[in-house]
C-alpha positions, 0 to 999 in steps of 0.5 A: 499510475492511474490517479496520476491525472486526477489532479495536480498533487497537493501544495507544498502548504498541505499537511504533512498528514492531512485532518482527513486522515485518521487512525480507525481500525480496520473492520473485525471478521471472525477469525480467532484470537487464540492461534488456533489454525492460524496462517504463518504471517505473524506481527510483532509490536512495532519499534519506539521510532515507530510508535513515536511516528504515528502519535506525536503531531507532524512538524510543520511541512517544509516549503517546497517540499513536493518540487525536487522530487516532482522535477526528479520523477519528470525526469524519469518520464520523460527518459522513457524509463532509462534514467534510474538516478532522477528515478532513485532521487524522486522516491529518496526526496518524497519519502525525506522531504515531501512526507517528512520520513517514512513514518509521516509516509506511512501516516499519509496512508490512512485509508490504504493502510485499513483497508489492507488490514481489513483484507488480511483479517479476511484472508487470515479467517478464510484461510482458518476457517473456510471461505464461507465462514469468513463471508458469512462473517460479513454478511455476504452469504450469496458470494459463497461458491464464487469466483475469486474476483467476484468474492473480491469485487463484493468485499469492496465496500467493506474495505474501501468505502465509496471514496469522500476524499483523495484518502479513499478514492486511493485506497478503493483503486488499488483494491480495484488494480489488485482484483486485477492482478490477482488471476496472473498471480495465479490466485483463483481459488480461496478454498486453497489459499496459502500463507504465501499466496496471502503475502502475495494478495498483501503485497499486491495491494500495499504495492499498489496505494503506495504507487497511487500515493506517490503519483497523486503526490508527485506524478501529476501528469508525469505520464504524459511525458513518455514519447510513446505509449509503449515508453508510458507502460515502460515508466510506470511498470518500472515504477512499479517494480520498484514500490514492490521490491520495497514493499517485499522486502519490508514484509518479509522483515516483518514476518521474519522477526514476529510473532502469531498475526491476529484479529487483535493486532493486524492494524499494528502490523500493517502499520509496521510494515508500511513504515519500514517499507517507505524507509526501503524505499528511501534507501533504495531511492539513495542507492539507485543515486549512487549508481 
């Protein structure tokens, strides 16, 4: 939750996507459009529900929007992480109400979303084509040979650029929180990476922006309320927990039911992916409610 502080959260007048945010595709690295030696995580174009969402304009935002799910997610701070209810009642109305549906959520992401394009054209082409030719690719020649962080850490500003605005500053941390993250994964050598270790690095990191998106939105301060430090942790690993399993869930559907991921289309899919993971989240939001 650690954007969570760095302002109050939008008013309920704001947007429901901001002028901020824009649709550019991720940056293209070499990895081949054919099929050829391609790793099994795969796209499929995204449904007419979900095309609708990302090119009609946004209705106008209700009044007030941001307030039940602020009040709701307080709650939940504040139990120090036992009341699930006003947990699954904070993300059901942010995703319903605050954004105005999954679409508009995942429209909201616009920086999260290309920079997690931009490390899956990454990974897609140092899984196919070796470490070196995906980083020379990217003009990053002396990072050949080094560590997974340090590979990482040099990807940085081709993904997520120095933030301008809230947007970006997002998308940048929860690159930095999967660098992070990526050692207890057990993910240390690219030379070896996997399909399944690429799901992983791509679930990391959508797991990671949606959290941050949700605090900066909702969780201004929330983390405060916690009585101690160790409830603190509890509240926002719990948080965590449960954007993941959202997250999960709406990658595995999408790999279920496409086809070969490539170059050419991976913006699509991410898209596909984060709009039906807001909806998950929404559903859970409503069956942790009706517990």
């Amino acid at each position: 939750m650690g954007t969570s502080s760095s302002y109050d959260g939008p008013g309920g007048g704001t947007p429901l996507v901001p002028s901020w945010v824009d649709d550019e595709p991720a940056f293209q690295t070499a990895a081949p459009t054919d099929g050829e030696g391609e790793p099994e995580i795969s796209n499929a174009p995204p449904d007419a529900a979900s095309v609708a969402d990302f090119t009609a304009p946004p209705p106008e935002p209700p009044r007030g929007r941001f307030t039940n799910p602020r009040t709701n997610l307080s709650r939940f701070a504040s139990s120090g992480g036992t009341d699930r209810r006003s947990l699954g009642r904070a993300i059901a109305g942010y995703v319903s109400t605050s954004t105005g549906g999954a679409g508009t959520a995942a429209r909201r992401m616009g920086a999260s979303r290309r920079a997690n394009a931009g490390i899956l054209n990454f990974l897609s082409d140092a899984h196919a084509l070796g470490v070196p030719v995906a980083l020379r690719a990217l003009n990053l020649d002396a990072l050949v040979g080094s560590t997974v962080e340090e590979i990482f850490i040099g990807l940085a500003d081709y993904v997520c650029p120095v933030a301008a605005t809230v947007d970006d500053g997002i998308a940048r941390e929860a690159f930095i929180e999967t660098i992070a993250q990526l050692a207890e994964e057990g993910i240390t050598d690219l030379d070896a990476l996997t399909a399944a270790q690429m799901q992983t690095i791509f679930e990391l990191y959508a797991t990671n922006a949606i959290e941050a998106r949700i605090c900066n939105d909702i969780g201004a301060k929330t983390v405060s309320f916690p009585r101690s430090p160790q409830a603190a942790l509890q509240v926002e690993a719990q948080l965590r927990d449960f954007v993941r399993r959202g997250v999960a869930d709406a990658l595995t559907e999408a790999r279920a039911s496409s086809a070969v991921l490539t170059s050419d289309n991976v913006l699509r899919f991410v898209d596909d992916v984060y709009t039906s993971a807001f909806e998950i989240l929404r559903m859970m939001g409503d069956a942790e409610e009706d517990q």
